[in-house]
C-alpha positions in Angstrom: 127.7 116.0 110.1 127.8 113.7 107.1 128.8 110.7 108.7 125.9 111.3 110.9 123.1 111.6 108.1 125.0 108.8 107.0 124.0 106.9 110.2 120.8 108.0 110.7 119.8 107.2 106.5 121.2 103.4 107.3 119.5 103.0 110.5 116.1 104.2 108.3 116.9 102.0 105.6 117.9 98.6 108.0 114.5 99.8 109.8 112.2 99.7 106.9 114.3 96.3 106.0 113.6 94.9 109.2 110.3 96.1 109.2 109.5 94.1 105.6 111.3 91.0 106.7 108.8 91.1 109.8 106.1 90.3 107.0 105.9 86.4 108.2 103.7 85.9 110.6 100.0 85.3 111.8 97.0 88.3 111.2 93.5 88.4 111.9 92.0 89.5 108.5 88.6 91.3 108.0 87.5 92.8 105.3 84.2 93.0 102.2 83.3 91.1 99.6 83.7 92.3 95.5 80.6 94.2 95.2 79.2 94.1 98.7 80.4 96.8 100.5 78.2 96.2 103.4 79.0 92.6 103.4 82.2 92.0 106.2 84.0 88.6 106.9 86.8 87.8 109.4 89.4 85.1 110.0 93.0 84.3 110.1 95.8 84.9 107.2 99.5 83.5 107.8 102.5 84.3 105.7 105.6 82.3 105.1 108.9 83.3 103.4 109.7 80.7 100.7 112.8 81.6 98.8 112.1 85.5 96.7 108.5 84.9 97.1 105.6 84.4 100.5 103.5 81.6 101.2 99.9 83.3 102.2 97.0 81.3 103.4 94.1 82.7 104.5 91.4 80.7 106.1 87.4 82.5 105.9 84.3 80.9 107.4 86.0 77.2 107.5 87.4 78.0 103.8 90.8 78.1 103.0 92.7 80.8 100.2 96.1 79.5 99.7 98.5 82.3 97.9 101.8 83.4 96.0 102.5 86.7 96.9 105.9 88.6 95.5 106.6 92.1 97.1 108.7 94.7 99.2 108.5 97.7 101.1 106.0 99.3 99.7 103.7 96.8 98.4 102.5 93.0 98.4 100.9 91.1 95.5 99.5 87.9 96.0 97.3 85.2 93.6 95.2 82.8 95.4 93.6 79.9 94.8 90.3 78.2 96.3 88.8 75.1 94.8 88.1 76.5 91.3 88.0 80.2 92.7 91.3 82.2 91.7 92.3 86.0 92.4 94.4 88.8 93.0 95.2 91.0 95.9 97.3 93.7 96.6 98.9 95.1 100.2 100.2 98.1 101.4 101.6 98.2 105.1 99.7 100.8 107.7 100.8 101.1 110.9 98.8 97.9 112.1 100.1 95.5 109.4 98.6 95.7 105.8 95.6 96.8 104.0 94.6 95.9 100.4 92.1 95.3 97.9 91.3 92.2 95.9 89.3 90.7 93.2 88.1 87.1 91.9 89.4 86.2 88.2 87.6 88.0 85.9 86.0 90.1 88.1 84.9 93.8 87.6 84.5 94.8 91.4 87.1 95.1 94.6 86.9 94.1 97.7 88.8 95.3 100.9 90.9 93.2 102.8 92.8 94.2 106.3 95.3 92.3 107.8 96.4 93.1 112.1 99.2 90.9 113.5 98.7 88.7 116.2 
């Protein structure tokens, strides 16, 4: 019996593992703006492993958001950069990919963000 919760605990933990590394990819995003809850945007975010840390670029209306995100399992925290525009957002996988909220520099509102893989 032990060696079988044994199993069953590693096959959970390579799972969730696997389940984390399957972070790269390609999402449609949509989500509001800091402030504007009825405001909604949509377009495309792509994530690239790059050593300990993700490559995240998100492209909005022709714009592109080009971020650093560190993470695991449980979460994902990524600072962007557009133009002179810089941020903060943080993930948390659903069963869909990951939903978050993020903010501008200096800003006193969230926004929403929702990522769905492609």
């Amino acid at each position: 019996m032990r060696a079988f919760l044994g199993g069953i605990a590693a096959a959970l933990v390579l799972t969730v593992t696997a389940a984390f590394a399957e972070l790269e990819g390609r999402y449609a995003v949509s989500g509001t703006d800091p402030g504007k809850p009825n405001s909604s945007y949509t377009g495309t975010v792509t994530v690239e492993k790059t050593g300990d840390t993700y490559k995240v670029v998100w492209v909005i209306g022709g714009t592109q958001y080009v971020g650093t995100g560190i993470g695991n399992k449980d979460f994902l925290a990524v600072s962007y950069r557009s133009g002179s525009q810089t941020g903060l957002a943080l993930y948390a996988p659903n069963a869909d990919g990951w939903t978050g909220v993020w903010t501008y520099a200096g800003g006193t509102e969230m926004g929403t963000d929702s990522w769905v893989r492609r």
